[in-house]
N, C-alpha and C positions, 0 to 999 in steps of 0.2 A: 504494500500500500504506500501509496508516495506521502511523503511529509508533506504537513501543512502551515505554510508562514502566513503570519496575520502582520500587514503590513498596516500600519499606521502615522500617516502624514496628512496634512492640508495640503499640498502642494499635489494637485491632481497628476499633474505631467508625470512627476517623480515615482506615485506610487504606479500609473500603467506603465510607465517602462521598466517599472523592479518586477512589478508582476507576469510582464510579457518573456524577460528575462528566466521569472524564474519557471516561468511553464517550461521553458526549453529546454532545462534543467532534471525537469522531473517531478517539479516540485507543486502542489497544489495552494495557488493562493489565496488569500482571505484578503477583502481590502476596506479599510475602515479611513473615512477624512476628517476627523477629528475625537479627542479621548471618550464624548460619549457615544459614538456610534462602534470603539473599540469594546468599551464595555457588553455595549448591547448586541454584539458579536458572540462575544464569551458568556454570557448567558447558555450558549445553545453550542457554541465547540469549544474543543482546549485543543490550540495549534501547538504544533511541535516546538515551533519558535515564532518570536515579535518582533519584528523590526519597528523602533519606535522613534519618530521624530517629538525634539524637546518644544521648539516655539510653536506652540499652535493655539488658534484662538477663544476656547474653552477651556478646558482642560492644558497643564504643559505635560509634556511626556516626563518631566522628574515627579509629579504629584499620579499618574499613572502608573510610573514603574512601581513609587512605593507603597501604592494601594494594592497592586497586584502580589506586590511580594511578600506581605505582611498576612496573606490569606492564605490558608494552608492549600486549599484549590490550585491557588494559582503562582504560587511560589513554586515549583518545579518547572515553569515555562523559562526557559531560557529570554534573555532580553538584549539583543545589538538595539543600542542608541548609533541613530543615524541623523546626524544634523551638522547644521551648517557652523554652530559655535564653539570655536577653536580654543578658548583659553585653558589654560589649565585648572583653573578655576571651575571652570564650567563640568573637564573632563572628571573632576574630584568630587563637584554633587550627583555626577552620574554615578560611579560607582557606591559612592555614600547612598542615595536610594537603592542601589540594587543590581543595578545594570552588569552585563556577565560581559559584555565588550559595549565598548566605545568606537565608532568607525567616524571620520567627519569627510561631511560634503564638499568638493565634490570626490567621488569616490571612486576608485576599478573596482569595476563588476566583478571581475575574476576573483577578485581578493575580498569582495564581500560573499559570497558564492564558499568559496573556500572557508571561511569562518562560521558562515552556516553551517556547512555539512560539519567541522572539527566540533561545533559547541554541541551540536546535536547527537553526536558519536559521543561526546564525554557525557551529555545528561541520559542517555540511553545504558553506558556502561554503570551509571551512578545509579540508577534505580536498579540495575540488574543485578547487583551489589549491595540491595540496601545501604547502600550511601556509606557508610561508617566503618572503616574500622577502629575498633573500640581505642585504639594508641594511635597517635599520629604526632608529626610535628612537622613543619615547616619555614623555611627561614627566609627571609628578604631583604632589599635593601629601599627597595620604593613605598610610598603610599600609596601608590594604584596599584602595585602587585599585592598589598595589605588588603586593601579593600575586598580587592576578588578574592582571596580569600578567603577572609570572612564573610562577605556574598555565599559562595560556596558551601561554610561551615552550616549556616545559617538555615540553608536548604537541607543539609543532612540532620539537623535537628527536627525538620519537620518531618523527615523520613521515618527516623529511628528512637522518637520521643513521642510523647504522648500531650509536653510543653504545651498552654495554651498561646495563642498566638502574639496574646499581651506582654506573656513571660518570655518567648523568645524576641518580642521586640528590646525588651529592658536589656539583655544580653545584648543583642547587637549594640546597643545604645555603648551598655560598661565596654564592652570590644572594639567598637571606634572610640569611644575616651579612651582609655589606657594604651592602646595600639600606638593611633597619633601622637599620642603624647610622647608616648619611648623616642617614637622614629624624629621627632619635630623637637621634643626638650631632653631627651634622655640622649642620643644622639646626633643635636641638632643638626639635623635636614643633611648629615654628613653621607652620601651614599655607598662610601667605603666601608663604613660601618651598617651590621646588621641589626635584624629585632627577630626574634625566633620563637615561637609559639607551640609549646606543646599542650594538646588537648587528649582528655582520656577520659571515656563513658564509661562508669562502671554502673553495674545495676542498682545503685542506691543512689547515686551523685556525677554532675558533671563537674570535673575541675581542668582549669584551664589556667597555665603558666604564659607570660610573657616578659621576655629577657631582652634589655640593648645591651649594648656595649660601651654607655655615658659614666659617669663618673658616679651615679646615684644620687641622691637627696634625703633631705632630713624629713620623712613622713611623720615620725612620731612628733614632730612641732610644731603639724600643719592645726590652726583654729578650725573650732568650727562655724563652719560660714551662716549657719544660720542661730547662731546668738548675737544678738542686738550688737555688743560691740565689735564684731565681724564683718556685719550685714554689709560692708561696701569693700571689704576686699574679695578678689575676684579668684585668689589663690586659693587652691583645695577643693573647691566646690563640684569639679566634676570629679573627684575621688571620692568627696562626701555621698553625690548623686550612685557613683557604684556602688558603695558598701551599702547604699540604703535597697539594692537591687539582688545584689548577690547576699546569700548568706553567711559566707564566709570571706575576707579581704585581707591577705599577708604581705607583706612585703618583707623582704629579708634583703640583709645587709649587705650592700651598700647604700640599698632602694633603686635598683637598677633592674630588679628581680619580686613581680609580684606572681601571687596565687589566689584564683578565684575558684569559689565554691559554691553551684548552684545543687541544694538536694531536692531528690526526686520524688515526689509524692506515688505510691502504686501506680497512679491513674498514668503518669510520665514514664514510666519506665520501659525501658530501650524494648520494642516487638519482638527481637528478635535472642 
């Protein structure tokens, strides 16, 4: 059965010539001109994959990715952002909502064509796999190889967890705080230096490490930002925000080196 891309842009021209493309391809496509007619698509199919345009005049494709990705339905669809805005900026709130590639306009076919079939090979291997193995670790130097990652992780906890989708958003949340911050304060932005994450499900608890390579900090001296004489510094506050999410928050010394600890109520626990 041919794969089905649900293409999503306002830019009419764009999406018949991705769709005309991708029939010759093999590929059956879905075509939606802006985020509510994408919605009102998915009601009724789940495409193999989205190509999604960010500026459109309803809806933007970052307020769609991360609607989509936050629902256990539809967190398994693969998502290429496809759009014309180049900044880095820009490419950093795509992966922060969700997005599994980034491509900008204008774009070869060939190599948009080619990242379809590779993303759709890996989300096919990943459910055939149950998503998970129970130890894993990976190491980086970027914040957009960070992000997909965590993108990534994020999708296996809706696999291999029972996590409601409120809880695996608060996870993402503490995961882009502490991630960024390694790679951006703990390493500042140096990309010789790495940040390395080990994750391991075991049947009662998820705990997840992340290590840089920065000189560490003084945690134990950080205020708490939400006592009155606190309340305007801006220091600790998204560490505060984690430990109020996970249940357990370590850091060991040098503070270079944290451990989170989310437990798993029955109803969570790994299917498999």
């Amino acid at each position: 059965m041919p794969n089905t891309i649900l293409i999503v842009d306002d830019d009419v021209d764009i999406v018949e010539f991705i769709a005309m493309g991708l029939e010759v391809e093999g590929f059956t496509p879905l075509k939606a001109f802006n985020g509510k007619e994408a919605f009102k698509i998915l009601e009724d199919n789940i495409p193999d994959l989205i190509l999604l345009d960010i500026m459109m005049p309803d809806i933007s494709g970052y307020e769609v990715c991360k609607e989509l990705k936050m629902q256990r339905k539809f967190n398994l669809i693969p998502i290429i952002m496809l759009t014309a805005k180049l900044k880095e900026s820009d490419k950093y709130e795509g992966f922060i909502t969700g997005a599994d590639e980034y491509i900008t306009k204008p774009f070869d076919f060939d190599l948009l064509v080619s990242s379809i079939k590779r993303i759709i090979a890996e989300n096919i291997e990943l459910k055939e796999k149950k998503g998970l193995k129970e130890k894993f670790n990976f190491t980086l130097f970027s914040k957009f190889e960070y992000l997909r990652q965590v993108n990534e992780l994020i999708t296996k906890l809706f696999i291999n967890t029972g996590l409601q989708s409120s809880e695996i958003f608060k996870l993402k949340l503490a995961l882009h705080e502490l991630g960024v911050n390694a790679i951006e304060h703990g390493n500042l932005d140096n990309e010789q230096k790495t940040v390395t994450i080990y994750y391991t499900l075991f049947k009662e608890k998820l705990k997840i490490e992340i290590i840089d390579e920065g000189e560490g900090f003084e945690w134990n001296k950080l205020k708490n930002p939400v006592e009155s004489e606190n309340i305007e510094r801006d220091r600790g506050r998204g560490i505060f925000m984690v430990k109020n999410f996970m249940d357990e928050v370590e850091f060991i010394e040098p503070g270079n080196h944290v451990v989170m600890t989310k437990l798993l109520s029955p109803s969570s626990l790994p299917s498999n």
